[in-house]
C-alpha positions in Angstrom: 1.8 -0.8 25.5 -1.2 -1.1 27.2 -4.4 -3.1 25.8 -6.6 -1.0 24.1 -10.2 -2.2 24.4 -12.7 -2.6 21.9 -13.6 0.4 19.6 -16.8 1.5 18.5 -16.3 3.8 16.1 -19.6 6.1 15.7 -19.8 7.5 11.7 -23.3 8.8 11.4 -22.0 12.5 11.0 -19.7 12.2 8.3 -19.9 8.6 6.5 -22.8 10.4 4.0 -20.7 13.5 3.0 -18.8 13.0 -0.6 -15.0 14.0 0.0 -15.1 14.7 -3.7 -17.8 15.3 -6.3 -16.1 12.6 -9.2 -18.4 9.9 -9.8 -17.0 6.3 -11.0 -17.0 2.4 -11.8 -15.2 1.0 -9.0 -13.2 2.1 -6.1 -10.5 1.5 -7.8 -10.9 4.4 -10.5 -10.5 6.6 -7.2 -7.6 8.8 -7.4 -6.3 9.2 -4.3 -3.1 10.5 -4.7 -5.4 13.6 -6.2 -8.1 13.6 -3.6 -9.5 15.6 -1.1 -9.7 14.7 2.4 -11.1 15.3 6.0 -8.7 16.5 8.1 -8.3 18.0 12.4 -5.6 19.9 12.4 -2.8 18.4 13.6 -0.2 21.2 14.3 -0.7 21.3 18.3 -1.0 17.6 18.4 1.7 15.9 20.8 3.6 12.7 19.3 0.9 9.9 19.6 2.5 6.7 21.3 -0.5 4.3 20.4 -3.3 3.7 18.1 -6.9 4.9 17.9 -10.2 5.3 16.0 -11.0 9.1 15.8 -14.8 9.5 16.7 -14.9 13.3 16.0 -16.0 15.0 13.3 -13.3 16.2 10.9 -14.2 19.9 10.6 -11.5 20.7 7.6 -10.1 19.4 4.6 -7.2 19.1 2.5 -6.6 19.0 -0.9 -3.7 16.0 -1.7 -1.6 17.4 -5.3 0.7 14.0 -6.4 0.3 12.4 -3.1 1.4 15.3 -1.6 -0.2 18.2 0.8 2.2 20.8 2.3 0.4 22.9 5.4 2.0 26.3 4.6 1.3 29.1 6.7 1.0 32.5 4.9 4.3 34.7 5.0 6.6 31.8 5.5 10.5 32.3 4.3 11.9 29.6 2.1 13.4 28.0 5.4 10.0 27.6 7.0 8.6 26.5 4.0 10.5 23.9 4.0 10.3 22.8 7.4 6.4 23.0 7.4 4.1 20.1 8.5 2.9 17.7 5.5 1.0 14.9 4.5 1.8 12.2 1.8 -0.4 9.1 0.5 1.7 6.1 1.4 0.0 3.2 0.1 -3.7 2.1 -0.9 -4.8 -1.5 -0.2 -7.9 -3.1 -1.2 -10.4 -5.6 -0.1 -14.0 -6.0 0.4 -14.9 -5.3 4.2 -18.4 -5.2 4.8 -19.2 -9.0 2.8 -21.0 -7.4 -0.1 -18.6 -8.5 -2.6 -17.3 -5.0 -3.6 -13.9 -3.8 -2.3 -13.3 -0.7 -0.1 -10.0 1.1 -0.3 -7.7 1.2 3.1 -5.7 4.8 2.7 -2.2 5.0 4.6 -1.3 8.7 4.8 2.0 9.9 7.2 1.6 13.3 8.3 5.1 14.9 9.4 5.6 17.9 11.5 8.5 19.1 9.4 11.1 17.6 11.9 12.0 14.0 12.5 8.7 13.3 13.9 5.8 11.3 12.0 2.9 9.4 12.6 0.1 8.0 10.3 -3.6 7.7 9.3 -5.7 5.1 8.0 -8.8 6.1 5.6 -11.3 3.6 5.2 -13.7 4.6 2.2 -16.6 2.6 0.8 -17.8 3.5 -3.0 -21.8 4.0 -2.7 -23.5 6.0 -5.9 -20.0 6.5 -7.9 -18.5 8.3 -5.0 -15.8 7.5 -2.3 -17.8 7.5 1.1 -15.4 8.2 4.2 -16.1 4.8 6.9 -14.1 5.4 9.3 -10.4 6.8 10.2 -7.7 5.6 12.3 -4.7 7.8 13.9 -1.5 5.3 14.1 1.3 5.8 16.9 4.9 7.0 16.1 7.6 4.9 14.4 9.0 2.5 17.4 5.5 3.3 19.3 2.5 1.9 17.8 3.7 2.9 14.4 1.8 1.5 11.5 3.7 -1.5 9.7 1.4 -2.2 7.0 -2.4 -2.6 6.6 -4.0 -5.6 4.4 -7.5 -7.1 4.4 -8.2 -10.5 4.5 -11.9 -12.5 4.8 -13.7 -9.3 5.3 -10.9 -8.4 8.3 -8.6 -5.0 8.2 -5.6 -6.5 9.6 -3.3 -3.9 11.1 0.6 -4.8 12.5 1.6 -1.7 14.6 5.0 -1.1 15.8 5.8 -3.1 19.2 6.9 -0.3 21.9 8.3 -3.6 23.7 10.3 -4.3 21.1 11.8 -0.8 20.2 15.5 -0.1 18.9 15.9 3.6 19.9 13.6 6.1 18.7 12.9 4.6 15.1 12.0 1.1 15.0 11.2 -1.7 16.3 12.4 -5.4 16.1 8.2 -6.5 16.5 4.9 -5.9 15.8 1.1 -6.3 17.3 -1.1 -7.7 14.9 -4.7 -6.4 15.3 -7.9 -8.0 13.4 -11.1 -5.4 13.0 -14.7 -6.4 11.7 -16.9 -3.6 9.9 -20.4 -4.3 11.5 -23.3 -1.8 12.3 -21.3 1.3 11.6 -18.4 0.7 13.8 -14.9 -1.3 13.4 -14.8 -3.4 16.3 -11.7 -5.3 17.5 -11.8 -9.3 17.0 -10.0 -12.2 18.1 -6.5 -12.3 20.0 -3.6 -9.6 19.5 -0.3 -11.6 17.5 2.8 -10.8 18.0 6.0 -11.4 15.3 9.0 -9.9 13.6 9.8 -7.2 11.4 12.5 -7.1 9.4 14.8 -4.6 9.5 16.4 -3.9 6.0 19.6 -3.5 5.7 21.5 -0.5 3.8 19.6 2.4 2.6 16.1 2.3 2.5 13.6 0.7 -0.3 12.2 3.3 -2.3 8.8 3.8 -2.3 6.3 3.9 -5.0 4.9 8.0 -4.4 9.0 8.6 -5.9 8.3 7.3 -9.2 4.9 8.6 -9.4 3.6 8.8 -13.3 1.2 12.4 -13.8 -0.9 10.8 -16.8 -2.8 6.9 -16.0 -4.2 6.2 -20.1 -7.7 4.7 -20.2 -8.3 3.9 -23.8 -8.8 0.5 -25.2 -5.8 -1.8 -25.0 -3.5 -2.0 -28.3 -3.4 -5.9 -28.5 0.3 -7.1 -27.5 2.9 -7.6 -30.7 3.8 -11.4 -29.7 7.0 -11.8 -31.1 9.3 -15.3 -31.1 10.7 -15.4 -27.3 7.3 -14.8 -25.8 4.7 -17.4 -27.9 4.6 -19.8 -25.5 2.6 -17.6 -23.2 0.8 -15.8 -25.9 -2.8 -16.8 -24.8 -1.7 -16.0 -21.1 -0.5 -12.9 -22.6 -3.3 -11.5 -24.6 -5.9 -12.5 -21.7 -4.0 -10.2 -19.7 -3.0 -7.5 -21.7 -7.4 -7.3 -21.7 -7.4 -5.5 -18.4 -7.6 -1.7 -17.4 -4.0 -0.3 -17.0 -2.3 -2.2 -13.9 1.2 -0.4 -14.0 3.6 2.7 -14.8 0.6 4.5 -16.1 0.0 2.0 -19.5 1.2 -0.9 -18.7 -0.4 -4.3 -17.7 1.0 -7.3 -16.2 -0.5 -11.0 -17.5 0.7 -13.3 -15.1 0.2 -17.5 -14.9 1.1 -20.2 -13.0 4.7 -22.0 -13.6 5.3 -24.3 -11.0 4.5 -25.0 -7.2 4.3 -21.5 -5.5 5.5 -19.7 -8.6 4.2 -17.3 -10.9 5.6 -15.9 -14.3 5.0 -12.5 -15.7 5.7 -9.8 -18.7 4.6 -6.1 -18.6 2.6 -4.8 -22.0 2.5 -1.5 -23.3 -1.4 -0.7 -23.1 -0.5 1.5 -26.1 1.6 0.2 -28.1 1.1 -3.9 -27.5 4.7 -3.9 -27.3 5.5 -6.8 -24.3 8.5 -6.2 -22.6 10.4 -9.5 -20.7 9.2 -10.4 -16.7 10.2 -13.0 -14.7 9.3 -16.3 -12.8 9.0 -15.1 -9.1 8.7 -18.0 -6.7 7.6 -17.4 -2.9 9.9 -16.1 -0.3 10.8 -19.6 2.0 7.6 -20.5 4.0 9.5 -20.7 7.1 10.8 -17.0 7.0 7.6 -15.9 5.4 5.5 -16.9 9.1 8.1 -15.8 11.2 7.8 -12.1 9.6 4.1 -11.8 9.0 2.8 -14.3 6.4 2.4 -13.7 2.6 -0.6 -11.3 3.3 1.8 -9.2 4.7 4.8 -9.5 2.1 3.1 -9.6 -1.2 5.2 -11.4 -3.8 5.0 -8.7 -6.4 3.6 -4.6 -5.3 3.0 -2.4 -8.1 0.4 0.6 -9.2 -1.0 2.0 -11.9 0.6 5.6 -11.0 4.0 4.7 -9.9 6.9 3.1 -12.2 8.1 1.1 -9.2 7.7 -2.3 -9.4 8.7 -4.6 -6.0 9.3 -8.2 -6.1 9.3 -10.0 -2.6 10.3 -13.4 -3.4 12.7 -15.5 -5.4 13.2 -14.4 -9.1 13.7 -17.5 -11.1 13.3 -19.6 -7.8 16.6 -18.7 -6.5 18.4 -15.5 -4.9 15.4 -15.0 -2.4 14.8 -11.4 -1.5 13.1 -8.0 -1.9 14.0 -6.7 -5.5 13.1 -3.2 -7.0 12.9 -2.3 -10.4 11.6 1.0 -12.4 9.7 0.4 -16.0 11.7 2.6 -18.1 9.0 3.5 -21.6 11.0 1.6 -24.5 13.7 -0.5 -22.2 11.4 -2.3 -19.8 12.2 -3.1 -16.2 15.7 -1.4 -14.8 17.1 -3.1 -11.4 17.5 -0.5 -8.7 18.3 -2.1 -5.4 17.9 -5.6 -4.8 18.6 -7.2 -0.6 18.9 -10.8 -0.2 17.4 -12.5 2.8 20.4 -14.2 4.8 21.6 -17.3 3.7 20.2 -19.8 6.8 16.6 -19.0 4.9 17.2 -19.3 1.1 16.1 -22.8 1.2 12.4 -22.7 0.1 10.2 -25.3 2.3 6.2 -25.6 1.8 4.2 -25.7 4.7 
């Protein structure tokens, strides 16, 4: 892939225009699996092979339903239908980006064309008055070519790992990425400091599921019942109650208090927001520090993933400090957390060594 140069990404047009009309606390209260964004249509488009910043002006819009848009065309048989182009919310990350001590939300969205091909977009929004204020957006490459890998922010940086042409295994995927670093400053994300290059790991078996499958339709946003501490959990119960204090974290009303219990380990139980019943957790320790550097760092494998509208719950790391590896569980309502698919990392790594 060639170098891309520096990008200067020019916003005036549409970084004051409200995608949508709610008014909030934080950009967090943002739902953006029910949002509505600026779109150019993408129908004609040929397969994109790198990255950019798109300077123009979005001139429509669509209207995301469950993290889901469909582009239907009128008169289509079921057939079509289901063949049609559409767009899904992938992921939302946060992080404050500008220095002001207030987080903006990074939106990964894949649009498909209703074949095999797929490509995706990064939305950066800013919260100014109670509303979500479109930044900037980024078209990624496809799969093996410039593909996004994953997004994260980190000291006022949007970090970006693309797919590595060079690296590519057929059409799909690709054994390495390109790590790309981008400031916010005077309107424009500009490019900083030297491209990385590392590994990404290919998982093995069928795929991990992903968090828009267990989506939840209500999030509940009364006061917190306070959690029913019962025998098994009162050694934690001040970590417990502090925690159970926050806004719902998880599976629609659930939180998840979580403390320190050891070096590079934290411990964790999920609470009913509604009914204070506290359902068992784990101790997770981190993945081996070796493996974690060779495959993008702990910013880039967090040790636990989970959302207040999905019932998916993913633990990178070691569970109880052994058996490293990427574990999935569902929060079943009055069971707790049911295993769904759990992949070791290979043997030569299991040992954990700090840095």
């Amino acid at each position: 892939m060639k170098h891309i140069p520096r990008v200067v990404l020019a916003i005036v047009s549409f970084a004051a225009v409200a995608t949508n009309a709610q008014k909030v606390a934080t950009i967090r209260d943002i739902d953006f699996d029910n949002f509505t964004y600026a779109w150019n249509d993408a129908s004609d488009d040929a397969v994109p092979m790198d990255w950019k910043w798109l300077t123009s002006t979005p001139d429509e819009h669509f209207r995301a339903a469950n993290g889901i848009h469909h582009f239907y065309l009128p008169g289509l048989d079921r057939y079509e239908r289901q063949h049609s182009p559409l767009i899904s919310v992938d992921s939302v990350t946060y992080g404050d980006l500008d220095g002001d001590g207030l987080e903006e939300a990074v939106v990964a969205l894949n649009y498909s064309t209703g074949g095999t091909a797929n490509w995706d977009y990064l939305y950066v929004y800013k919260l100014l008055r109670g509303q979500a204020k479109l930044l900037a957006r980024m078209r990624t490459g496809s799969r093996a070519d410039g593909g996004l890998v994953r997004a994260f922010v980190r000291e006022n940086l949007l970090i970006v790992d693309f797919a590595d042409s060079e690296k590519r295994m057929g059409d799909c995927c690709s054994e390495g990425y390109v790590r790309v670093n981008y400031r916010w400053g005077d309107g424009a994300f500009v490019e900083e400091g030297q491209r990385e290059h590392g590994k990404i790991y290919l998982h093995a078996g069928p795929p991990r599921p992903r968090f828009r499958d267990y989506r939840v339709k209500n999030i509940h946003h009364g006061k917190p019942v306070p959690p029913v501490i019962t025998k098994e959990f009162r050694g934690f119960r001040t970590r417990i109650r502090e925690g159970a204090k926050s806004d719902v974290e998880f599976a629609g009303h659930y939180t998840v208090p979580r403390w320190g219990c050891g070096t590079e380990c934290i411990g964790f139980v999920v609470v009913d927001s509604i009914s204070g019943k506290v359902y068992d957790g784990l101790g997770v320790a981190s993945l081996p520090f070796p493996w974690l550097q060779e495959y993008g760092g702990d910013d880039a494998i967090p040790r636990m993933e989970f959302y207040p509208n999905s019932r998916l719950l993913k633990i990178n790391a070691c569970p109880n400090e052994e058996d490293c590896g990427f574990y999935d569980y569902e929060m079943t309502d009055g069971k707790g957390l049911k295993l769904l698919r759990v992949e070791l990392i290979p043997e030569a790594s299991q040992s954990p060594q700090l840095p």
